[in-house]
N, C-alpha and C positions, 0 to 999 in steps of 0.2 A: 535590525541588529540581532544579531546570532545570541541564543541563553550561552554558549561558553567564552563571548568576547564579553560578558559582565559576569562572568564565574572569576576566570582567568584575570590575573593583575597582568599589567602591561608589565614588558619589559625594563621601560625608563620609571615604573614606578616602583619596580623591585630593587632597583640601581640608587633609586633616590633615598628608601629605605635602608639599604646599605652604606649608602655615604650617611645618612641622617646617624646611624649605629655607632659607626667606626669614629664621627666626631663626636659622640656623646663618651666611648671608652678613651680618647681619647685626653678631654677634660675631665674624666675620673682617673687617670694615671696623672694628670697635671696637678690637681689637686693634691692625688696624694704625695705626689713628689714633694709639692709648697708646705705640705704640713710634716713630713718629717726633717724638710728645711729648717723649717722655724723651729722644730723641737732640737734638733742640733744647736741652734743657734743661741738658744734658751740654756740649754746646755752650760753649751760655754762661756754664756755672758754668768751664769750663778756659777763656774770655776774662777773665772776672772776675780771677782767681789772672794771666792774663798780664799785663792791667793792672793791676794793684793788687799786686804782688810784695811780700808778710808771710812771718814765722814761723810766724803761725798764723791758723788762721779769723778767729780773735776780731776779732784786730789788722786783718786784712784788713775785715772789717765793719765796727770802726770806722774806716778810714780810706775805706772804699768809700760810709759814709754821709754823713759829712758832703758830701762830691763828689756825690753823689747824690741829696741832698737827702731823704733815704728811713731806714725805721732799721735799729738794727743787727740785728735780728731779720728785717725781710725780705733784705735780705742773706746771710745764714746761708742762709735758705729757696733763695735762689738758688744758691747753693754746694753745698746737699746736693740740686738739683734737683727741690723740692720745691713752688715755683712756678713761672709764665711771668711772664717780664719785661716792660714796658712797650716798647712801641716807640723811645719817647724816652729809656728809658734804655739800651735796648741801641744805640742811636745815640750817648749817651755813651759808653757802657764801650767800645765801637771806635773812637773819635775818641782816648780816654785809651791804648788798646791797642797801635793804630798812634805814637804818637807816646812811648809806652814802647818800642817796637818799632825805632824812629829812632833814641832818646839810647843801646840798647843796640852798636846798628850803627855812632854815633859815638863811643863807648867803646872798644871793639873795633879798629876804624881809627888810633885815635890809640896 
């Protein structure tokens, strides 16, 4: 055996190192997709609870569906941030947010 066929890496094991690379960045871009998933979803589920102030899930579900037009089970799913919201509704639940956010500010003042 030749000193430069044990210098020299083989070609399928530069290829293997490359595929080994590209799936390791590739589960650090997954990663961090999942975690700024969940922080969206974190988000939203502590908007939800500002607008819609309950005792409990439940009660907040059913009052967040009928307003939402949606049920009380995806609801829940958005509280335990278990799904992503619609655009349109998280357009609502900030419109209902802000303007719970106002009648608390004119509560307060008076």
């Amino acid at each position: 055996m030749s000193m430069a066929r044990l210098v020299t890496p083989s070609i399928r094991s530069l290829r293997l190192k490359d595929t080994v690379s590209r799936w390791k960045d590739l589960a650090q871009k997954v990663f961090r997709r999942r975690c700024i998933r969940n922080e969206a979803r974190m988000w939203f589920s502590e908007l939800l609870r500002a607008a819609f102030p309950s005792q409990s899930d439940r009660e907040l579900a059913r009052t967040a569906a009928k307003v939402l037009d949606c049920s009380e089970r995806q609801v829940l799913n958005w509280l335990n941030a278990r799904n992503d919201a619609p655009l349109r509704v998280v357009a609502q639940v900030l419109v209902v947010a802000k303007a719970e956010i106002i009648f608390k500010q004119i509560e307060v003042s008076e």
